[in-house]
The first five atom37 places (N, CA, C, CB, O) and aatype in JSON, in Angstrom:
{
  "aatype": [20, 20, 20, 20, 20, 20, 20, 20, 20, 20, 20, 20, 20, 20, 20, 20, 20, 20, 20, 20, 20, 20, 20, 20, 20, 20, 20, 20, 20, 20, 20, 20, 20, 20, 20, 20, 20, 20, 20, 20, 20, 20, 20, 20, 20, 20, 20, 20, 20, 20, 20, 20, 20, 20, 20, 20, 20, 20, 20, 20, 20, 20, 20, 20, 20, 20, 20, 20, 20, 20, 20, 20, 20, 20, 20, 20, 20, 20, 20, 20, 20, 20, 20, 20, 20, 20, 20, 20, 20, 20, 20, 20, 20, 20, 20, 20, 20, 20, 20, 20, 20, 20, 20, 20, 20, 20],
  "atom_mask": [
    [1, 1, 1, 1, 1],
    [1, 1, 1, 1, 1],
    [1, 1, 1, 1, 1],
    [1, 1, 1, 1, 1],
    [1, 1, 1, 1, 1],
    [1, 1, 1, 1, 1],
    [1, 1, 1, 1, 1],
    [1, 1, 1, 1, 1],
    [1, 1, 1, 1, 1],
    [1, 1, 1, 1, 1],
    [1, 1, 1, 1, 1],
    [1, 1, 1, 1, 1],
    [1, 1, 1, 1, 1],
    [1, 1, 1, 1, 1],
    [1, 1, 1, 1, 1],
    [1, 1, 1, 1, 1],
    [1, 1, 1, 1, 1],
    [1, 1, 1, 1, 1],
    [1, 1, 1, 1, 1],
    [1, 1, 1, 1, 1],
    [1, 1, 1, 1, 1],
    [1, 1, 1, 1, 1],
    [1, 1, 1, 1, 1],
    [1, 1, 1, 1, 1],
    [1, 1, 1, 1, 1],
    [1, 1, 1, 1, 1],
    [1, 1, 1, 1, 1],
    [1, 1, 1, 1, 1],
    [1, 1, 1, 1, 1],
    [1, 1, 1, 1, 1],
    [1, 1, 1, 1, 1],
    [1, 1, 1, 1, 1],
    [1, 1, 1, 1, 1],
    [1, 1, 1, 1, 1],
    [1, 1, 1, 1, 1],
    [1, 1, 1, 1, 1],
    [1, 1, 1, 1, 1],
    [1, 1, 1, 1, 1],
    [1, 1, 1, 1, 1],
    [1, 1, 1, 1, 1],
    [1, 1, 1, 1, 1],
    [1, 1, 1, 1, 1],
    [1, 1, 1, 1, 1],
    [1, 1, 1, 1, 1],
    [1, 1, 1, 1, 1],
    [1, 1, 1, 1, 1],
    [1, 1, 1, 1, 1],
    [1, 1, 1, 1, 1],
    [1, 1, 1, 1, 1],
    [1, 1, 1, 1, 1],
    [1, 1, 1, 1, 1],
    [1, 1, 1, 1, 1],
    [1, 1, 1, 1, 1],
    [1, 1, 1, 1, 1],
    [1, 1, 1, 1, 1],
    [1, 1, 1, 1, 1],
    [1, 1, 1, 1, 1],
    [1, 1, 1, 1, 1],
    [1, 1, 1, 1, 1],
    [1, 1, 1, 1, 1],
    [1, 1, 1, 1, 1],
    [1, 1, 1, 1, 1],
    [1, 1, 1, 1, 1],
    [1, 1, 1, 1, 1],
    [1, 1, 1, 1, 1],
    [1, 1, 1, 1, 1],
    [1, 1, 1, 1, 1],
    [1, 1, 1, 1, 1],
    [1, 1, 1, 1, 1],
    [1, 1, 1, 1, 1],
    [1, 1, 1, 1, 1],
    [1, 1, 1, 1, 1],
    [1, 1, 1, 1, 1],
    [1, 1, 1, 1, 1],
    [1, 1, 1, 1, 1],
    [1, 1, 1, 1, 1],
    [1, 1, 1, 1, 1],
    [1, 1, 1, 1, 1],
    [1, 1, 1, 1, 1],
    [1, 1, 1, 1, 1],
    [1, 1, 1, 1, 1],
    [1, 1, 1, 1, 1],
    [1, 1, 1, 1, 1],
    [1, 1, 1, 1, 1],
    [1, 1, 1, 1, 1],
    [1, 1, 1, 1, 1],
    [1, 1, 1, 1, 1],
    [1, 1, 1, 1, 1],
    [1, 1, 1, 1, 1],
    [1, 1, 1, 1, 1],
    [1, 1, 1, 1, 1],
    [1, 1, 1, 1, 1],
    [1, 1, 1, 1, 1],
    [1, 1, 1, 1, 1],
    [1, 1, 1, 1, 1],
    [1, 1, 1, 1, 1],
    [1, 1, 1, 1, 1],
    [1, 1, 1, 1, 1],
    [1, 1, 1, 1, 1],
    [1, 1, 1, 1, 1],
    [1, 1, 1, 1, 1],
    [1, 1, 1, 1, 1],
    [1, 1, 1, 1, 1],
    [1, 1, 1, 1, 1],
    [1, 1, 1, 1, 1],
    [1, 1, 1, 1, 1]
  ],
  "atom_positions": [
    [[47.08, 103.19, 93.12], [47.36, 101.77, 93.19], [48.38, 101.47, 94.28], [47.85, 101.26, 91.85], [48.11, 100.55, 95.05]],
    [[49.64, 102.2, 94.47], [50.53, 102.13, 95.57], [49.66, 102.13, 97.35], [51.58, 103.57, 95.27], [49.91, 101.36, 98.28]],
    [[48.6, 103.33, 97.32], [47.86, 102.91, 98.16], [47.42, 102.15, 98.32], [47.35, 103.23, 98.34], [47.81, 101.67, 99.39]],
    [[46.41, 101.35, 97.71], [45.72, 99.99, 98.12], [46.71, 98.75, 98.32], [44.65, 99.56, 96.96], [46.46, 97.84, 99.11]],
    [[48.12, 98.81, 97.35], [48.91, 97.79, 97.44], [49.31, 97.66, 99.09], [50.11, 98.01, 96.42], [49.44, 96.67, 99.81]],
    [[49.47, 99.31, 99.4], [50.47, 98.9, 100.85], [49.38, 98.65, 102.0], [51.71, 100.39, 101.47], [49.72, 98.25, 103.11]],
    [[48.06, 98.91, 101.67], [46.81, 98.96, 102.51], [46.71, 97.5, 102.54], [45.44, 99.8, 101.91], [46.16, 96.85, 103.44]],
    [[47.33, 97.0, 101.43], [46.15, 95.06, 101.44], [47.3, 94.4, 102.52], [46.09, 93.57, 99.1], [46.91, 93.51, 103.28]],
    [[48.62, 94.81, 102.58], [49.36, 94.7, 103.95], [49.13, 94.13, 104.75], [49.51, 95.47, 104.56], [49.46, 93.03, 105.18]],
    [[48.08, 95.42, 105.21], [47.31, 94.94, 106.78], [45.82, 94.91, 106.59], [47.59, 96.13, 108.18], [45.04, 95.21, 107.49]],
    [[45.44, 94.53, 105.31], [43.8, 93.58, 105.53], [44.36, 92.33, 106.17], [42.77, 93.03, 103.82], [45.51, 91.88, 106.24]],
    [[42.62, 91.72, 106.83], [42.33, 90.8, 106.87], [42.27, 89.75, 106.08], [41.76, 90.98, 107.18], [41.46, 89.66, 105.15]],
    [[43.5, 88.47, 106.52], [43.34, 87.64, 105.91], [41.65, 86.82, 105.91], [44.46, 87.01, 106.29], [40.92, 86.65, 106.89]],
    [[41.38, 86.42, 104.45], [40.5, 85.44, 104.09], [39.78, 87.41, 103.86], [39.85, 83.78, 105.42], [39.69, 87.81, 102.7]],
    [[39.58, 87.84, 104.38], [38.48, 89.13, 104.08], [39.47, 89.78, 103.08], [37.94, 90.34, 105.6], [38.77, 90.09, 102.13]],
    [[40.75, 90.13, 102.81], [41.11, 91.27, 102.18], [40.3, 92.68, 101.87], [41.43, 90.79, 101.16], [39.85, 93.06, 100.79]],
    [[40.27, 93.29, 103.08], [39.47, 93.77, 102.83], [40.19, 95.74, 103.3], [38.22, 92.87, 103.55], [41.02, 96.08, 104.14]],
    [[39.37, 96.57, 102.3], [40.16, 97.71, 102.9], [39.22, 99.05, 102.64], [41.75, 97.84, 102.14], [38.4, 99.11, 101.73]],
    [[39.42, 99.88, 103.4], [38.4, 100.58, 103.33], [38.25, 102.05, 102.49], [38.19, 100.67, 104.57], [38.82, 102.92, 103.15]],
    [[37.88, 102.41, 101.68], [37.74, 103.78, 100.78], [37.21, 104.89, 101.74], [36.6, 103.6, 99.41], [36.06, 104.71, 102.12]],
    [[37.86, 106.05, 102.23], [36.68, 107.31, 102.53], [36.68, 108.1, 101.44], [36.97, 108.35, 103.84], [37.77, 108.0, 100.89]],
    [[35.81, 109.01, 100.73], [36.12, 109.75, 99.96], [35.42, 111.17, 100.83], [35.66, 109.25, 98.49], [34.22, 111.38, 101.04]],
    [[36.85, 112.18, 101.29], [36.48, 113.41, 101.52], [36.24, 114.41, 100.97], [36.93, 113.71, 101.99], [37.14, 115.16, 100.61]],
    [[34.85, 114.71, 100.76], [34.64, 115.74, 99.77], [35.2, 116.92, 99.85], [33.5, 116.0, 99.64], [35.7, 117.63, 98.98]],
    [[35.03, 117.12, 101.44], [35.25, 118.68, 101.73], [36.64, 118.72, 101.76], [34.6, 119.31, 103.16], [37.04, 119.87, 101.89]],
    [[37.68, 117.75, 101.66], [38.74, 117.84, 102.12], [39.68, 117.65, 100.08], [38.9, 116.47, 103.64], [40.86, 117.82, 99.75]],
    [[38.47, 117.28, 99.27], [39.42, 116.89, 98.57], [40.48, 115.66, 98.25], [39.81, 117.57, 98.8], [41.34, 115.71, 97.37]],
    [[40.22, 114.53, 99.17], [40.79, 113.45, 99.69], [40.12, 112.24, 99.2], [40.81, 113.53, 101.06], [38.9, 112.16, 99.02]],
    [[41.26, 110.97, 98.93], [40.34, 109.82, 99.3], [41.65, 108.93, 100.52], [39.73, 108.72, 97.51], [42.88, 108.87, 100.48]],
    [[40.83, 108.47, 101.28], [41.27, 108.08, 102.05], [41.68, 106.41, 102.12], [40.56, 108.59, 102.76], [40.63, 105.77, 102.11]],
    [[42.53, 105.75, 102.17], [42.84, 103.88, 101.94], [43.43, 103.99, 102.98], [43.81, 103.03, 100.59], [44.44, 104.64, 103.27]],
    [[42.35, 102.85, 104.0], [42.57, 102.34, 105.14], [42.8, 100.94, 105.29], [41.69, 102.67, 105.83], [42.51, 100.25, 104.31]],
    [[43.31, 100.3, 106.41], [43.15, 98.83, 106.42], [43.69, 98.71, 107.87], [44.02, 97.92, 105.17], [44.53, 99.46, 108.36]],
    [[43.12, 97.71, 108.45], [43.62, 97.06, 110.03], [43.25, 95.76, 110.85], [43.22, 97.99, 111.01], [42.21, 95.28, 111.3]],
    [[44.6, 95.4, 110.85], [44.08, 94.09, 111.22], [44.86, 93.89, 112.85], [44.55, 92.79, 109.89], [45.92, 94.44, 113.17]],
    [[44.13, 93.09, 113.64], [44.63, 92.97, 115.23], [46.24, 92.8, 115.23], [43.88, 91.5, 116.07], [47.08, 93.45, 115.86]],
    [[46.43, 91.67, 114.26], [48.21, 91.07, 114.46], [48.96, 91.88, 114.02], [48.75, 89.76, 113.7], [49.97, 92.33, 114.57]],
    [[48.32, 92.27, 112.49], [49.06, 93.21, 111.49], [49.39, 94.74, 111.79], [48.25, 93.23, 110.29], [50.45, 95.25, 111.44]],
    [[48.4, 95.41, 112.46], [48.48, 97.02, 112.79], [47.63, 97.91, 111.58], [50.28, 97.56, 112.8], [46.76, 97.18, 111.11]],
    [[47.64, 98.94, 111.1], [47.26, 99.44, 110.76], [47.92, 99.95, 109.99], [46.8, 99.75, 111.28], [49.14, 100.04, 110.15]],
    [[46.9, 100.71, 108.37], [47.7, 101.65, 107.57], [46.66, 102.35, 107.35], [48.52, 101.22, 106.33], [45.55, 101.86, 107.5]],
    [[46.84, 103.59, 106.97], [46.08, 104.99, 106.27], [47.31, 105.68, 106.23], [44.74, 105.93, 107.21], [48.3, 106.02, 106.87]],
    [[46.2, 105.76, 104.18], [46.81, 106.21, 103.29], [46.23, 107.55, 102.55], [46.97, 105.19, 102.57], [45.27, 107.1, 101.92]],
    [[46.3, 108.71, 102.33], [45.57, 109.81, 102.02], [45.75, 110.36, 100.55], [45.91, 110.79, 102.98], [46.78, 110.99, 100.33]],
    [[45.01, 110.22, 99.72], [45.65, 110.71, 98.35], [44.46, 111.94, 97.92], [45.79, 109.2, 97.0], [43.24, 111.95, 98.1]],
    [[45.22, 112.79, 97.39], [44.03, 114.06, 96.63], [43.52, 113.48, 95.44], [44.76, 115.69, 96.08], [43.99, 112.81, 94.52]],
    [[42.55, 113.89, 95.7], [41.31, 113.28, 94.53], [40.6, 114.46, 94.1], [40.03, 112.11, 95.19], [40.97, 115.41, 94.8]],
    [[39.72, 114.82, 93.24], [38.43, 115.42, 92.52], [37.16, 114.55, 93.28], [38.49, 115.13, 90.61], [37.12, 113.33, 93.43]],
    [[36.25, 115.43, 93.66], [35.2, 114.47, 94.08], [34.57, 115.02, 94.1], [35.08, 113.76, 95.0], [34.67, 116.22, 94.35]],
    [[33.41, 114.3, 93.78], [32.07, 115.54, 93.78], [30.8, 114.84, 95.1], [31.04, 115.57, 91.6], [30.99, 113.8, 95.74]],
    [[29.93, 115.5, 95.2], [29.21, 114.38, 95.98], [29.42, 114.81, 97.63], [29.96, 112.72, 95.58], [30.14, 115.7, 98.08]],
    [[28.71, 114.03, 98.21], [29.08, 113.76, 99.52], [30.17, 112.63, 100.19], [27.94, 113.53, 99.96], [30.45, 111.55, 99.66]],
    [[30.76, 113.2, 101.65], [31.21, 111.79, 102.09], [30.63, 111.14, 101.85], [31.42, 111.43, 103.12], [29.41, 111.15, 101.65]],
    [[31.61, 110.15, 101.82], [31.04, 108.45, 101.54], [32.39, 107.38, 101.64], [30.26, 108.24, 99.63], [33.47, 107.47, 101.07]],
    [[31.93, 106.44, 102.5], [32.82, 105.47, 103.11], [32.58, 103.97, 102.43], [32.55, 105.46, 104.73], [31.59, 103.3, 102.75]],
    [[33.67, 103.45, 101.37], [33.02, 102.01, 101.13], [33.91, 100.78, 101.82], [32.92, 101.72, 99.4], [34.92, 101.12, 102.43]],
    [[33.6, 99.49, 101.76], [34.6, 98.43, 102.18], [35.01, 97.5, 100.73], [33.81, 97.4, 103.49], [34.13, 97.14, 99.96]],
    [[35.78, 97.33, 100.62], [35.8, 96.15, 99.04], [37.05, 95.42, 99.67], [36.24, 97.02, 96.95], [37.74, 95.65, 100.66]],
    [[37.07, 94.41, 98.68], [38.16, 93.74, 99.09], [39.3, 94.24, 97.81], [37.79, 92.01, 99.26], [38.89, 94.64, 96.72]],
    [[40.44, 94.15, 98.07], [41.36, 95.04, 97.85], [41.54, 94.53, 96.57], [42.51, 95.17, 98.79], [41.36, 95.23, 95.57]],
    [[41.99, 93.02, 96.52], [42.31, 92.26, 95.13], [41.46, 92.21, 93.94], [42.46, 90.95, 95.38], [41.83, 92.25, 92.77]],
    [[40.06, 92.09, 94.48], [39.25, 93.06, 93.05], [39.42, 94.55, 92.56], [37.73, 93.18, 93.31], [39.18, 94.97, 91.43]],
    [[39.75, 95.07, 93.34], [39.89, 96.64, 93.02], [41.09, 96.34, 92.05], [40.27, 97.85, 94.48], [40.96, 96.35, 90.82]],
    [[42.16, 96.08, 92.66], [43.57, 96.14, 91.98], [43.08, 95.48, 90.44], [44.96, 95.06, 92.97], [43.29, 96.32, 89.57]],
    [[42.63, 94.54, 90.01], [41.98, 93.68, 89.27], [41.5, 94.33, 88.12], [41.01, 93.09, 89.96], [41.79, 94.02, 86.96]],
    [[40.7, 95.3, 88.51], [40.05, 96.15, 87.62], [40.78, 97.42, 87.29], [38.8, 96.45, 88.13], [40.38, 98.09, 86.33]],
    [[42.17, 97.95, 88.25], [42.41, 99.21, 87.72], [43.73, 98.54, 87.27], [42.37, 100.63, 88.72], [44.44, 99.3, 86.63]],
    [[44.16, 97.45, 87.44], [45.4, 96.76, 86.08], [44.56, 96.84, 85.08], [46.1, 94.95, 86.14], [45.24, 97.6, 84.4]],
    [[43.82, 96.69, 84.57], [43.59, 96.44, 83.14], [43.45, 98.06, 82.38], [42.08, 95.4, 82.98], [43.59, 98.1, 81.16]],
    [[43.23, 99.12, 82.98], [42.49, 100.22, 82.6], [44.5, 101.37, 82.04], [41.1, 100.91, 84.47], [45.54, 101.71, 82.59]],
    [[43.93, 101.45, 80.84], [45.6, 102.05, 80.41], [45.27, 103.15, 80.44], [46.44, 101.75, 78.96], [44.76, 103.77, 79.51]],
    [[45.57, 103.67, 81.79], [44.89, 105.61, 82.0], [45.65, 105.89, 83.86], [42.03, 105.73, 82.09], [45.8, 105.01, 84.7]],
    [[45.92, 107.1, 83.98], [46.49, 107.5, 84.97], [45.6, 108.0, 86.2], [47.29, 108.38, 84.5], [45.83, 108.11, 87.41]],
    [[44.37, 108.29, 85.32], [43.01, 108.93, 86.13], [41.66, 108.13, 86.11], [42.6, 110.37, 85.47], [41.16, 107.94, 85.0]],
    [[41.14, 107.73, 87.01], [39.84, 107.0, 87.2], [38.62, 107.54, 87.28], [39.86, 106.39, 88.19], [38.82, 108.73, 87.5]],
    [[37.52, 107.36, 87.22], [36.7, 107.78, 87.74], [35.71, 106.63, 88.89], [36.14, 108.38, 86.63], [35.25, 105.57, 88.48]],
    [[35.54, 107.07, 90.21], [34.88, 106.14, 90.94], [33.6, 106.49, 91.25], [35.5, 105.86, 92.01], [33.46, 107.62, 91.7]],
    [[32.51, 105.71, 91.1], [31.22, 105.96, 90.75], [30.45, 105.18, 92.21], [30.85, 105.26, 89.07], [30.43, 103.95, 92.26]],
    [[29.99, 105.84, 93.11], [29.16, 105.3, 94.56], [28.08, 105.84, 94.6], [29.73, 105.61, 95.97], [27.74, 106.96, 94.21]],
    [[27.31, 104.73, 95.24], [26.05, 105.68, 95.87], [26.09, 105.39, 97.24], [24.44, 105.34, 95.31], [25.95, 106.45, 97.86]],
    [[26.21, 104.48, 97.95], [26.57, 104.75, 99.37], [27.0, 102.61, 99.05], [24.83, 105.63, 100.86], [26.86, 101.77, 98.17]],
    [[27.85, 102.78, 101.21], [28.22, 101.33, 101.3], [27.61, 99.64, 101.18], [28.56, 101.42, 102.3], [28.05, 98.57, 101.58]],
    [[26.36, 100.04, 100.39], [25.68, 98.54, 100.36], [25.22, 98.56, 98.83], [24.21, 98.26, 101.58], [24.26, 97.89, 98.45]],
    [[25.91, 99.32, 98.06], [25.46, 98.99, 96.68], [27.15, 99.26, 95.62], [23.88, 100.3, 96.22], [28.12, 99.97, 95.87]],
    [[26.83, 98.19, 94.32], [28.01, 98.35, 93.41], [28.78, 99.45, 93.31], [27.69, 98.19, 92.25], [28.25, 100.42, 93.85]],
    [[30.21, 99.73, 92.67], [30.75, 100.99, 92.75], [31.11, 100.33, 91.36], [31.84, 101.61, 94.02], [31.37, 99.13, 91.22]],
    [[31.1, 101.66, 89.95], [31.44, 101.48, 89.36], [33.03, 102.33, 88.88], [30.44, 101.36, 88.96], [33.04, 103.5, 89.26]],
    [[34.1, 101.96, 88.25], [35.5, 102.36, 87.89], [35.44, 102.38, 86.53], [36.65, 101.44, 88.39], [34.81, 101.53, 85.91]],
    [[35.97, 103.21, 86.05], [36.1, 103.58, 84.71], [37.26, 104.36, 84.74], [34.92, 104.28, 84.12], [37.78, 104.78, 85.76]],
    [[37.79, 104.6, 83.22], [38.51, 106.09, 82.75], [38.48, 107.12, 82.67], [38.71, 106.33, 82.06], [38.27, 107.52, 81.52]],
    [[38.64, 108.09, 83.62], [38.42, 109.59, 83.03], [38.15, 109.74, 81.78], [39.47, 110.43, 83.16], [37.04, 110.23, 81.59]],
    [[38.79, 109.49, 80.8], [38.75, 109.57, 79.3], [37.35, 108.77, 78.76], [40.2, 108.84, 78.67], [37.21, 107.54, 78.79]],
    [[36.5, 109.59, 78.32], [35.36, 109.55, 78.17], [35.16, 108.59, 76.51], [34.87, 111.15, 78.33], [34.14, 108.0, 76.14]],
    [[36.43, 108.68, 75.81], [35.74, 107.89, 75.04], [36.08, 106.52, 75.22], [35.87, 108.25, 73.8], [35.86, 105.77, 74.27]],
    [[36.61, 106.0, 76.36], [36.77, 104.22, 76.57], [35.56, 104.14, 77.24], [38.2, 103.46, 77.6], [34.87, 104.9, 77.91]],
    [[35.5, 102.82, 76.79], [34.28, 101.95, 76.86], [34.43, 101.26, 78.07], [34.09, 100.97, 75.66], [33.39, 100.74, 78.47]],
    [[35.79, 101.04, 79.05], [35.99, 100.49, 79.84], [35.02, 100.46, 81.23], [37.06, 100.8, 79.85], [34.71, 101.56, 81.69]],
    [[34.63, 99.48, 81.79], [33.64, 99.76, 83.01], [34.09, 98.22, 83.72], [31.62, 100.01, 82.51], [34.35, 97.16, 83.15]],
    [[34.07, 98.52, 85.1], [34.76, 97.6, 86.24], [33.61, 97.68, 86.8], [36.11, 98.02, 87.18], [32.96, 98.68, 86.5]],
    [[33.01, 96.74, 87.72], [31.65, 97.05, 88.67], [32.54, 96.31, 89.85], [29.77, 96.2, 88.15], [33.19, 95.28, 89.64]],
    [[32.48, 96.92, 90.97], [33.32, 96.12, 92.21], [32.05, 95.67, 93.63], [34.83, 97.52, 92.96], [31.56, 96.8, 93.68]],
    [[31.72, 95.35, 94.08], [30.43, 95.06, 95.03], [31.16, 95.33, 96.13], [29.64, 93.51, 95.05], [32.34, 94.98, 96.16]],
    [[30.59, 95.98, 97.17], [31.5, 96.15, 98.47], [31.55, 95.32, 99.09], [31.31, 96.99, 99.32], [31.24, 94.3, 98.47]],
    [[31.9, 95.07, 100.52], [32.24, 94.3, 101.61], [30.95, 94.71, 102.58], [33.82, 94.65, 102.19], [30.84, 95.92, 102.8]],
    [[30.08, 93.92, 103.12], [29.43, 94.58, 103.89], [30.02, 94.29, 105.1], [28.15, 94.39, 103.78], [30.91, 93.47, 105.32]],
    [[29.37, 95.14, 106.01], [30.33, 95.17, 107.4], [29.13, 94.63, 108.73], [31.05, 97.21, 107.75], [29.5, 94.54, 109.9]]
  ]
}
């Protein structure tokens, strides 16, 4: 959450928008954001990931939105690539909790 907070920084106003990489091979997810006036941030956090790269866009204030409500330290983020829903949940398998976030297309 500290990532995306300091990422929405330097989104685009009216877009808020910021970008997810998730590095598989690296173990990484990556929170980007850049805007012409503002400059740039990337942010690198270790993650579990299974899967392939995969790069999404969302806007930042829904994300935050959905992982305030979730009372858990670990997420799980659910993609299939950048033009379809991503779903957020709890690691903890017995909440019922489910966030659906739609990306940003680019």
């Amino acid at each position: 959450m500290k990532a995306i907070k300091t990422a929405s920084l330097f989104s685009k106003n009216g877009l808020f928008d910021i970008n997810l990489e998730f590095l598989s091979q690296e173990g990484k997810v990556s929170v980007r954001s850049v805007d012409s006036t503002r400059g740039e941030n990337i942010t690198v956090c270790v993650a579990e990931i299974t899967g392939q790269t995969n790069t999404v866009a969302v806007n930042y204030r829904y994300l935050l939105e959905g992982l305030n409500v979730m009372n858990t330290d670990k997420i799980v983020f659910q993609m299939i690539d950048a033009g379809n829903p991503c779903i957020i949940r709890p690691m903890d398998e017995l909440s019922s909790e489910l966030y659906i976030v739609m990306p940003i297309k680019q």
